[in-house]
N, C-alpha and C positions, 0 to 999 in steps of 0.2 A: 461290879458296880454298874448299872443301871446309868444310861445317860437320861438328865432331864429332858425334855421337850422343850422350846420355843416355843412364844404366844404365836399362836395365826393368825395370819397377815389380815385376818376377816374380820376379827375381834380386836383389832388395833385401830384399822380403821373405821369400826362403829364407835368407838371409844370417842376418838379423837371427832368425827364430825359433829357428837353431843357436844363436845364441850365448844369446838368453834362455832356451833350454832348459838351458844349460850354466852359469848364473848362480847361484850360492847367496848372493845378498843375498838381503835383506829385500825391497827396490825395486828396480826396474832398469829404466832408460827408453834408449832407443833413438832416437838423432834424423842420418836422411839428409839433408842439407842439400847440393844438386848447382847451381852456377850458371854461368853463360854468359853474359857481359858482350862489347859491344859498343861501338862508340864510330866518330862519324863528324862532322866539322868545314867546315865551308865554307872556300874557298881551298884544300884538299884536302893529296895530296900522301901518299905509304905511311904517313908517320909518324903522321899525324893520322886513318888512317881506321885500324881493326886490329877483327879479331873475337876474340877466346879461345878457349879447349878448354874444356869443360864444367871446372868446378875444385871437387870433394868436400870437405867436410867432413864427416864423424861424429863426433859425443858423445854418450862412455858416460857414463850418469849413476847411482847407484845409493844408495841410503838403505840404511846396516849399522846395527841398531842406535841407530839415533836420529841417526847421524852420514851427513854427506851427502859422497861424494867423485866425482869427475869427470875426463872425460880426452877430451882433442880429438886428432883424428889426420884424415890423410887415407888410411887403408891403407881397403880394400873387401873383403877375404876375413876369412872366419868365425876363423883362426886367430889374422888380428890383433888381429881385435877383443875374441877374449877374451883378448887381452894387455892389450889396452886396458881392458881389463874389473877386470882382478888390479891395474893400478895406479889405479884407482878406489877401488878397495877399499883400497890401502893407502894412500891419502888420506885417505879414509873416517875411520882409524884416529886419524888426528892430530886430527881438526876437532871440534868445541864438540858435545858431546852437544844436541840440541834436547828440551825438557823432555815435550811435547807426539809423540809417534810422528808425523809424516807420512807420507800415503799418498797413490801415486800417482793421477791420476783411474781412477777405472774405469767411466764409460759409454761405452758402445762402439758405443751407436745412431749412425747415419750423418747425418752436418751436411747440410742443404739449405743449399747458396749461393744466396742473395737476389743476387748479381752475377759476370758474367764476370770468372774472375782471369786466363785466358792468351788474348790477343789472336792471331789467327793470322798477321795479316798482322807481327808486331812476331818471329814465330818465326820467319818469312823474312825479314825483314832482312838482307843482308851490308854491304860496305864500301862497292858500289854503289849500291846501290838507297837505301840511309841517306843517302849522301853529295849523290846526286840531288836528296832529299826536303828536306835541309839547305837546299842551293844555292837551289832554288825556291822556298823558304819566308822566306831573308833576301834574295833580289834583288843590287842591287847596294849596297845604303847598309849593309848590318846586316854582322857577324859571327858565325857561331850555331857551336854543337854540341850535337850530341845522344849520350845516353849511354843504353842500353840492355840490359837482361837477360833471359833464360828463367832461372826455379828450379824444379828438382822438388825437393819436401819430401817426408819420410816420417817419421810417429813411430810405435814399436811399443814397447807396455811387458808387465811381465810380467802383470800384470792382462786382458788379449786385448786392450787400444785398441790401432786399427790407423787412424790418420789422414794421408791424403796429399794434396798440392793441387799443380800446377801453374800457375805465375803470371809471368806477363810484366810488366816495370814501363821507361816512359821517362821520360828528364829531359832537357827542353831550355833551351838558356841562347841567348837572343839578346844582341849586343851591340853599340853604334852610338857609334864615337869611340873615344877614347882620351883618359885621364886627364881632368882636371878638364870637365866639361859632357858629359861623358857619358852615355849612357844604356844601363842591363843591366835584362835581366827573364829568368824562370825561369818553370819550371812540369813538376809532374811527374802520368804521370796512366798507368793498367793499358792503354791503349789509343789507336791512332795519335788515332783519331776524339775521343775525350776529352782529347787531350792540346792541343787547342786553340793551336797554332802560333802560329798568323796573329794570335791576339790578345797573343802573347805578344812578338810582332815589332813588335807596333801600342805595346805598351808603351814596350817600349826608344825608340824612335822618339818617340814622345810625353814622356817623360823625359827624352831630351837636348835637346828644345826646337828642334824640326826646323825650325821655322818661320824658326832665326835660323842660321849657319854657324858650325860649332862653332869653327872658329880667330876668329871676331869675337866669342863670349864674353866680357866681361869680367871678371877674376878679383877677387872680392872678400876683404877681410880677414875672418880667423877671427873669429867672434864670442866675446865673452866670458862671455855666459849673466849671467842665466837666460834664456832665451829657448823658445815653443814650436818642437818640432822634430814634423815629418811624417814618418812613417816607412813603405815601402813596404812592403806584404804579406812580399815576401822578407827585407827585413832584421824584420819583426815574428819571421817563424817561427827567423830563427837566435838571439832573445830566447827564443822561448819552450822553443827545444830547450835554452838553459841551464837553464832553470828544470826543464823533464823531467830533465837530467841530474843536476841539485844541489839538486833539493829533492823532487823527486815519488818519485825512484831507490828500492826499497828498500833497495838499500845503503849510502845516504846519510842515510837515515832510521835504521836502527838502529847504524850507527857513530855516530851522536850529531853529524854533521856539516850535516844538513838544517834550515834555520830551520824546518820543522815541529814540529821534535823541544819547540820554547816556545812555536808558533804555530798548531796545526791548531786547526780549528775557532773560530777567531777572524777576523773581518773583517780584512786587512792591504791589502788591493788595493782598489782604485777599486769602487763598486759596478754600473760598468757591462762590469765583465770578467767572463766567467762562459767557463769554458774543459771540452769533455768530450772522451771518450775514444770511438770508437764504430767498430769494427772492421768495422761492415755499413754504413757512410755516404759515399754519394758526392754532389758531387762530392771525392775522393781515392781511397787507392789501398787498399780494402778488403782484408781478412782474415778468416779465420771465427775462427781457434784462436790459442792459441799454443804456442811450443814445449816445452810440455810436454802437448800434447793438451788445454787446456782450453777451452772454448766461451767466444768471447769475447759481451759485452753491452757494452752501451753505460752510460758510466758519468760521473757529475759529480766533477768534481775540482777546479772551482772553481765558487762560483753566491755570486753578486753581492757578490764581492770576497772571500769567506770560500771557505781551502782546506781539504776535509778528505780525501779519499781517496788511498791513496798505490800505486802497484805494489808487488805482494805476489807471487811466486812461491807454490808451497805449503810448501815450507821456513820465506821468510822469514815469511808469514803464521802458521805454529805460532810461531814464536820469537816473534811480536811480540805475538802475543793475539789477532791478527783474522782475518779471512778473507781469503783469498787474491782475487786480482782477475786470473785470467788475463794475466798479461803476463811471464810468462817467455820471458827473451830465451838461456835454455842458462846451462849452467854454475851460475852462483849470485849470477843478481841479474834484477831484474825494472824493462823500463820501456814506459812506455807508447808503445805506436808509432802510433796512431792519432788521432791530438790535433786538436778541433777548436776555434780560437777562435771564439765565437759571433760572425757581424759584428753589424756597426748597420745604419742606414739613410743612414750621412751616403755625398753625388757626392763626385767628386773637385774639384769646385767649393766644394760644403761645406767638406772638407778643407783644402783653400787656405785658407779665408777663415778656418776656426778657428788655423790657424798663421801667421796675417799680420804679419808682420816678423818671424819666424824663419826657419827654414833645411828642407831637404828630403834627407835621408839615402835615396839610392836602392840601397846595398846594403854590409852588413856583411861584414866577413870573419869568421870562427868566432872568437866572443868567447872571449878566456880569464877564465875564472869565479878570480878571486884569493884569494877571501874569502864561502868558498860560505856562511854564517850570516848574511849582510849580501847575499848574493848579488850583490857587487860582480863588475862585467866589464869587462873593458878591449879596445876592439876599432877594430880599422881600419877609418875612414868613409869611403864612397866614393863617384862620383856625387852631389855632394852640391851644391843651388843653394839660394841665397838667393831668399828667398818675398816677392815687393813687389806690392805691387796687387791679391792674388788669382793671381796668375802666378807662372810658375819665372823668378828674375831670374838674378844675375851666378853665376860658377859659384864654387865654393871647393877650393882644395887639398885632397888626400886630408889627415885630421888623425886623433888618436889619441884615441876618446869613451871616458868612463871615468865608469861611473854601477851606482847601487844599484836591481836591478830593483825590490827593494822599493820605493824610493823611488819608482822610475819609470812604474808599473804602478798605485802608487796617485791617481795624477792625470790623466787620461785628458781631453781637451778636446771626441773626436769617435774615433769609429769608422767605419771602411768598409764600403762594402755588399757587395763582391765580394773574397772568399777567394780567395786562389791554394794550392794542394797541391804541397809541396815535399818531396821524398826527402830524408832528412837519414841519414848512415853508420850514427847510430842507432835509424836505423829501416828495418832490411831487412827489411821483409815491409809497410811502412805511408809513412804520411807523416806533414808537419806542415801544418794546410792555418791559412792567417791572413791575418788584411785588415788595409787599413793601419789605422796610427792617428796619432791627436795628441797627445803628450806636452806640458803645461804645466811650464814654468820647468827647463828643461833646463839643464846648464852640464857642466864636465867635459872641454870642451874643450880637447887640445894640441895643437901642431906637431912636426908630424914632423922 
């Protein structure tokens, strides 16, 4: 199969200066968003291996007025887009005057990348050569896939910024068994060589407890709680992407729906969680900007249990009183896609022994957030052993955990030394990179 081609960066932005010549707003931003997704599985087979056609998005974005309106399409000629343009505008018309005028960035000096964002050998990739790299990498015990992209970006506003980046991003998932005593690990990273396979195959493998055969498992009874629970890197960052989504979001903050909105800048979390944002920091999957062209920096969002900073777009930063913090994700809300929890120092020996007679959660399904001001979540446990001796013991049934990250976040027993970086949907241009931890007096516990 033939890989599509990419528009060029030539014919993007003759495009775009048509149409922002032709713009009578106030604002008007321009953002080329072009991706090519990948995907290749061990065991094989047409179904499980497939490449894409490069697939466009543009958003017009434009400030009339003090009012912000917007319009996503996939059309690429100058005519559409200033169709796309006229129903912006009469969005525009409907939406909440902002008291404060916002203005688009306008430094237009050229970014220095401090890191490679497009991997070359990850732009040759096909079904082949992926599916090869799969197979090699799980042998005969594991089950893996890997998931793969190229993006060309483009942002042009009326102000001359003219910002472009091409960026390659992998995610692999090794996996060893099935259902109860199993073992899965992830990891996502801009490059084959950074994306560290083999440790992430050695994971899976060492988590389902290789040592014993997984049909001679033993299956234990659900615990009652409270009990400490150990939580893997991976199920840490599908926690902390709730927390990005329902309390840091600016749209979650100025609908009144964020427990920051009674809580920022007060202590609410354990004092040894301190969580930042840092768009130049590997290992993960860096970014310079965002999309709205603004220079990302590295930023604290939580430092030693007390949260105060939240994502601000430039819109929502006038409306709210503060200053924007570059994390516009398009459209009209802003999140942080570069999230780092700071680890500790504790082995995984450590780890064991802070969670001794409790249980080992080795990967969450995407929690659903019920009661985003209590930031309760309700999410399927999977891989999950009971912890005896310093070791992973019997195995337990997938069960249904249902806990207040508030609550859970503020009691921390042990942290990990080693982050793992995971691609999460809300963060296409970043990741969420996190190590495990130990939650004290866990419960929440149901059967499926």
């Amino acid at each position: 199969m033939t890989k599509t081609s990419f528009t060029p960066y030539d014919q993007v932005q003759s495009v775009f200066e048509q149409v922002l010549a032709a713009s009578p707003a106030d604002e008007t931003e321009l953002v080329w968003f072009e991706r090519q997704y990948g995907s290749a599985a061990s065991g094989g087979g047409a179904a499980r291996r497939a490449v894409s056609d490069p697939r466009l998005t543009v958003l017009v974005r434009v400030i009339e007025g003090g009012r912000q309106g917007w319009h996503r399409t996939d059309a690429a000629r100058a005519n559409e887009l200033e169709s796309g343009l006229r129903q912006a505008l009469a969005l525009a018309k409907v939406q909440p005057k902002v008291k404060k005028r916002p203005m688009l960035p306008t430094d237009k000096k050229e970014l220095r990348f401090s890191h490679e964002l497009l991997d070359s050998e990850v732009a040759r990739l096909d079904e082949k050569s992926a599916g090869s790299l799969v197979s090699g990498w799980c042998g005969k015990d594991l089950e893996g896939r890997l998931d793969w992209s190229e993006t060309r970006l483009a942002i042009f506003n009326n102000h001359g910024l003219k910002r472009s980046a091409a960026t390659s991003e992998l995610t692999f998932e090794a996996t060893r068994g099935e259902g109860p005593g199993s073992g899965r690990a992830a990891g996502s990273a801009r490059s084959l060589e950074a994306l560290g396979a083999e440790a992430i195959c050695e994971r899976a493998r060492r988590d389902s407890g290789h040592a014993v055969p997984l049909a001679d498992l033993p299956l234990a009874d659900l615990p009652a709680g409270p009990i400490p629970v150990l939580l893997t890197p991976e199920a840490v960052a599908s926690l902390l992407n709730v927390l990005s989504i329902f309390a840091f979001a600016g749209r979650a903050y100025l609908e009144g729906t964020s427990f920051l909105v009674r809580h920022r800048n007060v202590q609410v979390f354990d004092r040894a969680f301190n969580l930042r944002d840092d768009g130049g920091r590997v290992p993960g999957l860096p970014f310079p900007f965002d999309l709205e062209g603004s220079p990302k920096h590295p930023l604290d969002l939580i430092v030693e249990g007390q949260p105060s900073t939240l994502a601000l777009n430039l819109v929502q930063g006038a409306e709210a009183g503060m200053r924007p913090t570059a994390q516009a994700v398009g459209g009209h809300d802003a999140l942080f896609g570069n999230l780092f929890m700071l680890p500790g120092t504790a082995s995984q020996e450590n780890l064991l022994a802070a969670a001794e007679g409790g249980i080992r959660i080795g990967w969450l399904d995407p929690p659903e957030c019920f009661e985003p001001l209590q930031l309760r979540i309700r999410a399927r446990a999977r891989c999950v052993r009971r912890i005896e001796g310093g070791r992973l013991g019997a195995a337990l049934p997938d069960f249904v955990w249902e806990e207040s990250l508030l609550r859970a976040l503020a009691r921390l027993l042990a942290i990990g030394g080693d982050p793992v970086a995971l691609s999460m949907p809300t963060t296409p241009l970043g990741a969420i990179s996190a190590p495990s931890l130990v939650l004290a007096d866990a419960e929440g516990f149901h059967s499926i």
